[in-house]
C-alpha positions in Angstrom: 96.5 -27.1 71.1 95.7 -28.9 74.3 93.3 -32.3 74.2 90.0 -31.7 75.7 87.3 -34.2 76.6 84.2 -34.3 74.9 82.3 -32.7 78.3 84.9 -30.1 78.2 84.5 -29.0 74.7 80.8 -29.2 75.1 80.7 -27.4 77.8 83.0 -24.8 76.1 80.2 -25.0 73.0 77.6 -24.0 75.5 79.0 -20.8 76.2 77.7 -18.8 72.7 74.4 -17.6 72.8 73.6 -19.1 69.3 75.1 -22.9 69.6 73.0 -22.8 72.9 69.5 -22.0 71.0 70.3 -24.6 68.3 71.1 -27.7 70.8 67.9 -27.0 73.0 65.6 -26.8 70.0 66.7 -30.6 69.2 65.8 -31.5 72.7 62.3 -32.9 71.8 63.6 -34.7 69.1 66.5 -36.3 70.9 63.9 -36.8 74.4 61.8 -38.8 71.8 64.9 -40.8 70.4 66.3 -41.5 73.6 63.1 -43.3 74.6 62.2 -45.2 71.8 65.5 -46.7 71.9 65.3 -47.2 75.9 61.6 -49.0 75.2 63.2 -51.2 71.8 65.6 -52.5 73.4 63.7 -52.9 76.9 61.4 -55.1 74.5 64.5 -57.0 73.4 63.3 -56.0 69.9 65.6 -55.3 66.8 64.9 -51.9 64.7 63.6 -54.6 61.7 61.5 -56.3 64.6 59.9 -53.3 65.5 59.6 -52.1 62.2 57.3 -54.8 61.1 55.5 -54.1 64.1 55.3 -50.5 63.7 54.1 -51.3 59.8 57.0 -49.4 58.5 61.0 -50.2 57.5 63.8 -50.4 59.7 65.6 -47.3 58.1 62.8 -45.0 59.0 63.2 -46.6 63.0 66.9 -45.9 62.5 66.3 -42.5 61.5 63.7 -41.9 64.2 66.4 -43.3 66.7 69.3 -41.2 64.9 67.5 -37.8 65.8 67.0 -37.2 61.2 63.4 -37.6 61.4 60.5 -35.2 62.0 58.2 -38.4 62.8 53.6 -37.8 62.3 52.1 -38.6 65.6 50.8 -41.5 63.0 54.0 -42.4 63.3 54.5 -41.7 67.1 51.4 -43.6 67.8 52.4 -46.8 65.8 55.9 -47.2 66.8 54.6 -46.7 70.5 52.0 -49.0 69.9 54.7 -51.2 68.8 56.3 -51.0 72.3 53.1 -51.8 74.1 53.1 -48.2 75.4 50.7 -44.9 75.2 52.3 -41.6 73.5 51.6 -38.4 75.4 51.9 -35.0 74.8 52.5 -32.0 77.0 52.8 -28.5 75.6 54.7 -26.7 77.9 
């Protein structure tokens, strides 16, 4: 068994068909993630800090930054809101 980086095994992953599908249908999610998490911290906010903004608890902002939640736009718009910025949506 050799040791392989992460890149390398992932790049190795990449190669079926099937894996490929899967990881590109979480791309929204993780694209959505990836920016509240840019913008909290940006913000110098705390997940409970922008919790209480967002009018929700700081588990659901975790789960929203983990990539487990399928968030409303409710919830899209509040937590943006939060961050002082607009949510837009292009359908590609």
């Amino acid at each position: 068994m050799t040791n392989k980086t992460w890149k390398e095994h992932m790049k190795g992953l990449l190669k079926d068909p099937g894996f490929r599908h899967e990881i590109s249908a979480l791309d929204t999610e993780f694209a959505v993630a990836r920016q509240i998490i840019e913008f909290r911290i940006k913000a110098k906010l705390t997940q409970s800090e922008l919790a209480k903004r967002a009018h929700t608890s700081q588990v659901v902002i975790s789960r929203l930054e983990n990539g487990q939640a399928n968030p409303s736009i409710d919830m899209l718009k509040r937590v943006s809101k939060a961050l002082g910025k607009n949510i837009e949506v292009v359908l590609k």
